[in-house]
C-alpha positions as CSV (number, residue, x, y, z in Angstrom):
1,X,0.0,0.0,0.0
2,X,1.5,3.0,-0.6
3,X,1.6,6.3,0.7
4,X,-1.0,7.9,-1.0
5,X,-3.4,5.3,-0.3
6,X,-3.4,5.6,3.1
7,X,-3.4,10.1,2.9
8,X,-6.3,9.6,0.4
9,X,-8.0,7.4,3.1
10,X,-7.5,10.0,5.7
11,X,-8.6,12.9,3.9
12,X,-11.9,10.1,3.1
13,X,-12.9,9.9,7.2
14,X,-12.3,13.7,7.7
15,X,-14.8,14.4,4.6
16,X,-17.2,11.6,6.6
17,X,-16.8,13.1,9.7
18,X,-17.4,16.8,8.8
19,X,-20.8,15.7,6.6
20,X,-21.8,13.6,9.6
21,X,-21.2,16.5,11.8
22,X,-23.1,18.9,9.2
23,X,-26.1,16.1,9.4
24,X,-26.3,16.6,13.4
25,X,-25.7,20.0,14.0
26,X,-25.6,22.6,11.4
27,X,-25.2,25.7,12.7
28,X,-22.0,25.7,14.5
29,X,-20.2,24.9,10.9
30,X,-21.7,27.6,9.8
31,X,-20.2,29.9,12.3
32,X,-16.6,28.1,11.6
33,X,-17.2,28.5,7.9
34,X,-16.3,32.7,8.6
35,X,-13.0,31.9,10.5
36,X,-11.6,30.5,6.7
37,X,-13.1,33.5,4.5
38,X,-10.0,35.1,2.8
39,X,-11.6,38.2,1.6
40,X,-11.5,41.5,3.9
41,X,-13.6,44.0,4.8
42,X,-13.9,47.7,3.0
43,X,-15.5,50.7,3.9
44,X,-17.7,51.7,1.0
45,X,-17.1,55.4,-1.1
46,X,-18.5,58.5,0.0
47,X,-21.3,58.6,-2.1
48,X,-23.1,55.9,-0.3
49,X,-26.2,55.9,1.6
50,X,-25.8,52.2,4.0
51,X,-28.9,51.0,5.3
52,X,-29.8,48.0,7.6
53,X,-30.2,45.9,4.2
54,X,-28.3,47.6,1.9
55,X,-26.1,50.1,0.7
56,X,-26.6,52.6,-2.4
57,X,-24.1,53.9,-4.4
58,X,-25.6,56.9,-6.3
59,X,-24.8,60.1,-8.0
60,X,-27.6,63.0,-9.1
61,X,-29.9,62.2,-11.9
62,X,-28.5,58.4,-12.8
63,X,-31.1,56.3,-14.6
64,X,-29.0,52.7,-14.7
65,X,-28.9,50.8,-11.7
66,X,-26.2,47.7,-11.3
67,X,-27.3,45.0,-8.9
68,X,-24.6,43.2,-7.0
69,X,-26.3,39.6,-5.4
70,X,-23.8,38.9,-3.3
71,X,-22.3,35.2,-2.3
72,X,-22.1,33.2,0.8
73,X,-23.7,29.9,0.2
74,X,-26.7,30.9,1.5
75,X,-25.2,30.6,4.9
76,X,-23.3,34.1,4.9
77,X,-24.0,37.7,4.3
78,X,-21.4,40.3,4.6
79,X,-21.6,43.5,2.4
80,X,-18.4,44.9,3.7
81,X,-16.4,41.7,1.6
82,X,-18.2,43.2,-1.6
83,X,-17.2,47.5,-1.1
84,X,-13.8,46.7,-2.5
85,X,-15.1,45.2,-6.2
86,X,-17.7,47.6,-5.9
87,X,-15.7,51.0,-5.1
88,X,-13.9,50.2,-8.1
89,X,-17.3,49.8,-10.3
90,X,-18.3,52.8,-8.6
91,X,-15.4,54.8,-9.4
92,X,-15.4,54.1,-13.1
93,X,-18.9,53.4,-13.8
94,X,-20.3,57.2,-12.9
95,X,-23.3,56.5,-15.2
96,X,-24.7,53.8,-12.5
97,X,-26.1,53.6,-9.2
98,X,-25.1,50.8,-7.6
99,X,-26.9,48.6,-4.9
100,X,-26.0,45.4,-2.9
101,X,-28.2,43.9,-0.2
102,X,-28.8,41.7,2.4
103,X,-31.2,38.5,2.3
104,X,-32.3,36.2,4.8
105,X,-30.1,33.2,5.3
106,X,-30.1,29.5,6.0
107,X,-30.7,27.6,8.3
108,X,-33.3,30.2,10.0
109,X,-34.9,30.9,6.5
110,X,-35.1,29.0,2.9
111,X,-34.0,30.3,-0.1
112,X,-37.4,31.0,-1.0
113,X,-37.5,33.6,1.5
114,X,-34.0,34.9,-0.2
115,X,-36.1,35.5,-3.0
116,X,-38.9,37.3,-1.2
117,X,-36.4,39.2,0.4
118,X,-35.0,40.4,-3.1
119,X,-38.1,41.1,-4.1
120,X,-38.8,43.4,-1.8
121,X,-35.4,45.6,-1.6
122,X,-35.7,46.1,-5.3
123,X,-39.7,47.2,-5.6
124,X,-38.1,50.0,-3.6
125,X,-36.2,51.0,-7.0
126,X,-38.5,51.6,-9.5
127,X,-37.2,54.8,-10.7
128,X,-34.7,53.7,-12.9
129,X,-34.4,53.2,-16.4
130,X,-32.2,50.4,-17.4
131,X,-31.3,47.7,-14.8
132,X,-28.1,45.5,-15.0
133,X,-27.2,42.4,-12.3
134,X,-23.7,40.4,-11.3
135,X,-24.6,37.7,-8.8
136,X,-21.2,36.6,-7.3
137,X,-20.8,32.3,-5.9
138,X,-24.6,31.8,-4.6
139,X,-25.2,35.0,-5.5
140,X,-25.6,34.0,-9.1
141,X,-28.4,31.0,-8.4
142,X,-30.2,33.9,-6.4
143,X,-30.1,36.4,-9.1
144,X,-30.9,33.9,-12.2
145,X,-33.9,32.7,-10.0
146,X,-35.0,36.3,-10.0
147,X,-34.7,36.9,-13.9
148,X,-36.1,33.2,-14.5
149,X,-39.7,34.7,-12.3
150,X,-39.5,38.4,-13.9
151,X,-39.4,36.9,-17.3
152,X,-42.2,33.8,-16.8
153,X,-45.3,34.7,-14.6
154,X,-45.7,30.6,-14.7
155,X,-42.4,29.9,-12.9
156,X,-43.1,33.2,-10.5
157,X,-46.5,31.5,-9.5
158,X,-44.5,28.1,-9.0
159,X,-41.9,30.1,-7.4
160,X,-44.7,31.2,-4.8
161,X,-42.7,34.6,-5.4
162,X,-44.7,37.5,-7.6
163,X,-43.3,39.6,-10.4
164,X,-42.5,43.1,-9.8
165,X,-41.4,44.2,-12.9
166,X,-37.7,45.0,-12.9
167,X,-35.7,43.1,-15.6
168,X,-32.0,43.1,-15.9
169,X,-30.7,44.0,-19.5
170,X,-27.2,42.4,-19.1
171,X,-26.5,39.9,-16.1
172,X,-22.8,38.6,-15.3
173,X,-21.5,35.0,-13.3
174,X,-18.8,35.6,-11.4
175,X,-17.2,32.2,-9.8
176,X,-21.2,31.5,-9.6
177,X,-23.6,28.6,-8.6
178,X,-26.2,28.4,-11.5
179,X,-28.0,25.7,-11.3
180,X,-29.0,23.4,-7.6
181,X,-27.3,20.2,-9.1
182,X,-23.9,19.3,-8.9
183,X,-21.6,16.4,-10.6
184,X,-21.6,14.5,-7.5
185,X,-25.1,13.2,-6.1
186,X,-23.8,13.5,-2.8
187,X,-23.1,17.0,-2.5
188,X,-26.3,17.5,-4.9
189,X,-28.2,15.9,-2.3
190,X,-26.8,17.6,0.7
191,X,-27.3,21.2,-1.3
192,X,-31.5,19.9,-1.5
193,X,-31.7,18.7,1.5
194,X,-29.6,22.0,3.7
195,X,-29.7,24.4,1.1
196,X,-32.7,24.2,-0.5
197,X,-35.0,22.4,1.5
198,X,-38.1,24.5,2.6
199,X,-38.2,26.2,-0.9
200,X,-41.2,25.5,-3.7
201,X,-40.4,23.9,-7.0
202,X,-36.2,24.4,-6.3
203,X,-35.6,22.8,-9.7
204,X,-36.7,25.9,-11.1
205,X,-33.9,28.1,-9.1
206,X,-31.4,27.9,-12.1
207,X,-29.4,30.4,-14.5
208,X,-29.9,28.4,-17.3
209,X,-32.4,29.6,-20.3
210,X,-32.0,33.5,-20.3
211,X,-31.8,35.2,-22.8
212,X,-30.1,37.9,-22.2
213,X,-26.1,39.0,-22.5
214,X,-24.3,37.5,-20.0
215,X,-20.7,38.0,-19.0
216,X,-19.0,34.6,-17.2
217,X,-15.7,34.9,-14.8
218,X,-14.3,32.2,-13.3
219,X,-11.4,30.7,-12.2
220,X,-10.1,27.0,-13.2
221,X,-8.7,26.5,-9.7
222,X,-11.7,27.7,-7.9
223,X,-14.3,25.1,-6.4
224,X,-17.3,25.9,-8.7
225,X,-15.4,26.1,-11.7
226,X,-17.5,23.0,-13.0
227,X,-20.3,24.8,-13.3
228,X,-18.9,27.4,-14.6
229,X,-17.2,25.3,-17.5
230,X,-20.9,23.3,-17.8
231,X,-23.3,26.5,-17.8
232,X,-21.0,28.3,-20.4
233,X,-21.0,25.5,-22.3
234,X,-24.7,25.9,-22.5
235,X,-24.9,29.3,-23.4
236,X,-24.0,31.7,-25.7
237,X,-22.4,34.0,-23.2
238,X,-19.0,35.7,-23.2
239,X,-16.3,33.9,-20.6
240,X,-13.3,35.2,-19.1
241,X,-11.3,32.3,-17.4
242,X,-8.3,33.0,-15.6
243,X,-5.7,29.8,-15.6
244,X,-4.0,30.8,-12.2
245,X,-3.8,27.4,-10.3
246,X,-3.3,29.3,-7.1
247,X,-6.5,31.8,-7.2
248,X,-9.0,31.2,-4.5
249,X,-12.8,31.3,-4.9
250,X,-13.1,34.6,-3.1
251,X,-10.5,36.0,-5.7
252,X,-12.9,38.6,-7.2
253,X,-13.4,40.3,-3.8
254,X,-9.7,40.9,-3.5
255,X,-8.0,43.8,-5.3
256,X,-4.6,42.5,-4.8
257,X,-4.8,39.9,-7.4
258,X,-4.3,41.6,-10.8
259,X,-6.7,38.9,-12.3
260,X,-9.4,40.8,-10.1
261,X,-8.6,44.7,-11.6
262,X,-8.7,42.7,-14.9
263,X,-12.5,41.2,-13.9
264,X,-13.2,44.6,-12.8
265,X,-12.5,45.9,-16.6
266,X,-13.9,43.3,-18.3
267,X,-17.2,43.9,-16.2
268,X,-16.9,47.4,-17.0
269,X,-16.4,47.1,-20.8
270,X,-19.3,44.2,-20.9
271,X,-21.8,46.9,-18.7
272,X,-20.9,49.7,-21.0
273,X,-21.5,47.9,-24.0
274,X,-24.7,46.6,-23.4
């Protein structure tokens, strides 16, 4: 037997033992799960106004809003990870306000009352003219679920989640979840059964179909890179993949990595140009 064998089988029992753990008691993995996030906290620019559930960037007279969903498995909110990314959108992108929010998380609420919760904190911004979206790790599922509803009043009544009548013109993927199913049954079982459990017709929470521009980042080294290689190869969407063997998930939330101030540009070219 060689070395391997027995390090494979190892790393084997400590996967066991942490889903077994996960099956008894939740919550307090969830609370180790932010000791081992790598991105920081920011403040955000001046021209912010920060509310309990989200924070506005805006400047007099804009008539384009850019939606950040932001990520956390649905076990996670924190807006101050997301400032950095979106200071520099900010900065650049003077023609758009810029919002990011909080939504209700697991395991005290299902991600159908995420989506509530979205649905609400937008109907507050009607007053805009064009509306563009990037959904970051979960972040993407939640805001594809939302286009998916906005676009098919079937799939909002299935969703149990009405239509409100915002509809993003251009939507980009960054390291994102888009669809509830994974290539391994176990963990697409496990993502049901924690994740999604408590949520009407879940099947239907899913990126896939729209048809609208889409801008894909990812990462080959980061942990949902299959679905990024299996949505894009789904849809006619433009994809910037960075090689880097060393970047971490969280990579677009940290400027020091130059393949983030090159995401930053890309997103900035893609929202300009449509």
């Amino acid at each position: 037997m060689t070395l391997w064998y027995f390090v494979n089988t190892i790393l084997s029992l400590l996967c066991v033992i942490l889903i077994v753990l996960f099956i008894i008691s939740p919550a307090p993995l969830k609370k180790s799960m932010e000791q081992y996030i790598l991105a920081r906290d920011s403040d955000p620019a001046t021209n912010t106004k920060v509310e309990d559930l989200y924070t506005l960037y805006s400047r007099p007279n804009n008539k384009k809003l850019f939606v950040w969903f932001q990520g956390g498995a649905f076990l996670l909110n924190n807006r101050k990870t997301s400032y950095g990314i979106l200071n520099a959108l900010n900065d650049a992108l003077i023609e758009f306000d810029i919002l990011v929010f909080d939504y209700p998380l697991r395991f005290s609420y299902s991600v159908h009352d995420a989506m509530l919760a979205t649905n609400k904190i937008l109907d507050q911004f009607h007053g805009y003219n064009e509306y563009y979206a990037a959904g970051y790790s979960a972040g993407a599922l939640l805001m594809g679920s939302f286009m998916q509803k906005e676009l098919n009043k079937e799939i909002a009544r299935k969703m149990d989640v009405p239509v409100i009548g915002i509809q993003f013109k251009a939507i980009i993927g960054i390291c994102g979840l888009y669809q509830t199913e994974f290539d391994s049954t176990l963990l697409t079982s496990l993502f049901q059964f924690y994740i999604m459990r408590g949520t009407p017709n879940k099947k239907l929470y899913s990126c896939y179909g729209l048809s609208v521009p889409t801008l894909v980042i990812g990462a080959t080294a980061e942990f949902l890179y299959t679905q990024t290689k299996k949505f894009t190869k789904s849809t006619g969407c433009k994809l910037k993949v960075f090689q880097d063997t060393s970047l971490p998930h969280e990579f677009p939330l940290m400027l020091e990595f130059p393949e983030t101030k090159e995401s930053v540009e890309s997103m900035i070219e893609f929202l300009r140009a449509n």
